[in-house]
N, C-alpha and C positions, 0 to 999 in steps of 0.2 A: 547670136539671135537664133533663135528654133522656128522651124516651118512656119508653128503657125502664127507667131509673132511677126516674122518675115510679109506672108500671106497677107494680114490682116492692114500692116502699111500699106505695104501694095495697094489693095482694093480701097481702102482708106481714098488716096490720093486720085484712084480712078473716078472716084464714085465724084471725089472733090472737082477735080478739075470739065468732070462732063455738067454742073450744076451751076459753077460758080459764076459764069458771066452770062446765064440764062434771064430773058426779060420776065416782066411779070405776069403778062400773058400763058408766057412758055410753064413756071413753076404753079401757076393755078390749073393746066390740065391736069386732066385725072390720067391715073397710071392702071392700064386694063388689067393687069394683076392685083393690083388691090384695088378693086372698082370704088372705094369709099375715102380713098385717098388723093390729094392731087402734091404731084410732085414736091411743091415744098412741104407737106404733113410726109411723106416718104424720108426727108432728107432730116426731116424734126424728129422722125421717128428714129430713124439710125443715129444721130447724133446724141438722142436719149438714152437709148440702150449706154453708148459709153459714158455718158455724164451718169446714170446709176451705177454701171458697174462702179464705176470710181468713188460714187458715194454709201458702197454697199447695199442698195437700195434694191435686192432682188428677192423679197419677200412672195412676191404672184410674178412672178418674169413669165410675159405674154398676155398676161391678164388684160381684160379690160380695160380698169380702172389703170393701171399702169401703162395702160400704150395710151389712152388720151390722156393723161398727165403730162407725156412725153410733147405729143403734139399740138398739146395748149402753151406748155410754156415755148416750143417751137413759133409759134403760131405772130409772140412777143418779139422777135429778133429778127434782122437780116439776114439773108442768104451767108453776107462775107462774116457775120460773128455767130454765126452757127458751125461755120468753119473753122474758125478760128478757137473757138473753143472745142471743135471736135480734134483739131491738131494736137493742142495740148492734153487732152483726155488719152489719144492714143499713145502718145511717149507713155502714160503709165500703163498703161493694158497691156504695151509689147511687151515693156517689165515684167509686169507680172506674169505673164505667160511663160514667162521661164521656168516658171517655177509650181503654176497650174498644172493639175491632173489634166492629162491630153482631151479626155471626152470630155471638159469645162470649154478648154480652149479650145475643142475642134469644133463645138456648136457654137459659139461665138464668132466665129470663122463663117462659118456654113451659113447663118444669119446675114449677114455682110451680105457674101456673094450673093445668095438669093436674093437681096435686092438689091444689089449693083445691074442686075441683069434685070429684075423687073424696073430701072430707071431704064436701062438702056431699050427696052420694048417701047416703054413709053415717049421716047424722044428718037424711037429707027434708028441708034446708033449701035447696032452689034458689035462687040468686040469682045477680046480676054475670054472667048471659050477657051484656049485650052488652055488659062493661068494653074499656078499651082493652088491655089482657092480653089475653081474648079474640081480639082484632084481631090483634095481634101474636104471638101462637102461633099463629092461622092463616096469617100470615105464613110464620112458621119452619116449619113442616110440611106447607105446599104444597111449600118449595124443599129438603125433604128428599123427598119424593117425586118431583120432577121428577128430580132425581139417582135416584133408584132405576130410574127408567124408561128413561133414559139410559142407566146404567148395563147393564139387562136389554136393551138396545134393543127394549125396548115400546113401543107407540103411544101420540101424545101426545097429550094430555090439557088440555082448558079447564076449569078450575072459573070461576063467577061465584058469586060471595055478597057478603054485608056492602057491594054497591055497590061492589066490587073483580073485575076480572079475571085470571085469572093460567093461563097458556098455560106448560105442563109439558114437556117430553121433547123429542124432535127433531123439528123441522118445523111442518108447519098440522096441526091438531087434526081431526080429523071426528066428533069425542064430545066432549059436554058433561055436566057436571055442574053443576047448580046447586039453591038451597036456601038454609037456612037454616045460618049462620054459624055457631050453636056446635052443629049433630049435624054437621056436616062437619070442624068440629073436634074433635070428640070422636071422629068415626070414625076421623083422622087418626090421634088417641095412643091406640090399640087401647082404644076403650071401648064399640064397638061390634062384635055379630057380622058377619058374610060376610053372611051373611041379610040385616041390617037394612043392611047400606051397600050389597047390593041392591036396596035399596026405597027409598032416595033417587029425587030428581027424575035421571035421567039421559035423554040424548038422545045415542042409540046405543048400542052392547052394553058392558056392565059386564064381562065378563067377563074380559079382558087385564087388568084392574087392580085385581081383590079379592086377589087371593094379595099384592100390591105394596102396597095403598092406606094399608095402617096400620104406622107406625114401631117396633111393640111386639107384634106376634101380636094376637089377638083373644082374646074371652071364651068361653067355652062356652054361657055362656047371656046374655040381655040382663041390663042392669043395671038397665031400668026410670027410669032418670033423667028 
């Protein structure tokens, strides 16, 4: 089994087992990361992503129209057969990921994580910072920013964390960022303010790459994670 087939079990079962014997109280709050969602449309949503992938169904993946299809037909089912069916969903995607291009598999991965952790905000249960999911979503969302920068031709950019370095954009870097591995990846998938990924360790000016740094817009206010 490969990393991110490994990874994606793992988080799989974490995300299951913190959901599963939640009252119906508990799965109707809303999750302060996604303010428009409550816990069970969270758990409809991830479970969707894998019932499309399985059904090739990734025509607008993100879209709209495709994340409430997801949480409609979620909306239909139990807690325990949304599980159940996401169980069997994931024996094929580990498969398949043997055999996926790694940047298929590593966003698929990086998706998970980011909301195993926006469940875990929303129920104050912190855990699995430093999973190998973690690793590997920081992976996937360093080399989505380096394209962003590239892209803007902005200045390029060193992160070091998790005992990894990774040199961004065009050329030698003259700014660093460094820290701890899961607020830089959480900055990464907009789970933090402009503010707060100003107030990381950096070395040289932040300011070329808050409008760029996060793959999803930012929050209004902190999440407090």
């Amino acid at each position: 089994m490969n990393e991110h087939a490994a990874a994606y079990g793992q988080a799989r079962q974490r995300f299951a087992a913190l959901v599963a014997e939640l009252e119906p109280e508990t799965l109707a709050r809303k999750v302060p990361a996604c303010p428009d969602w409550s816990i069970k449309d969270l758990t409809s949503h991830v479970v969707g992503i894998a019932r499309d992938l399985n059904r090739s169904n990734v025509d607008d993946p993100g879209g709209e129209a495709w994340t409430a299809a997801q949480i409609a037909e979620g909306a239909t089912k139990s807690i325990p057969e949304l599980l159940t069916e996401w169980e069997g969903f994931s024996i094929e995607i580990e498969k398949a990921m043997e055999f996926m291009h790694p940047a298929i598999s590593g966003v698929t991965v990086a998706d998970l994580i980011v909301h195993e952790h926006d469940l875990r905000g929303a129920l104050d249960r912190p855990g699995a910072r430093d999973s190998s999911g973690v690793s590997l979503a920081l992976f996937t969302y360093t080399r989505m920013l380096g394209r962003r920068l590239k892209s803007d031709g902005a200045p390029p950019l060193r992160i070091i964390t998790g005992g990894q370095t990774y040199d961004l954009g065009e050329g030698a870097p003259d700014t660093t960022l460094s820290g701890n591995a899961f607020e830089i990846f959480r900055s990464l998938c907009g789970r933090r303010t402009k503010r707060e990924i100003a107030g990381l360790q950096w070395e040289g000016d932040p300011a070329p790459y808050l409008d760029r740094f996060s793959n999803y817009g930012y929050p209004d206010s902190s999440l407090n994670e």
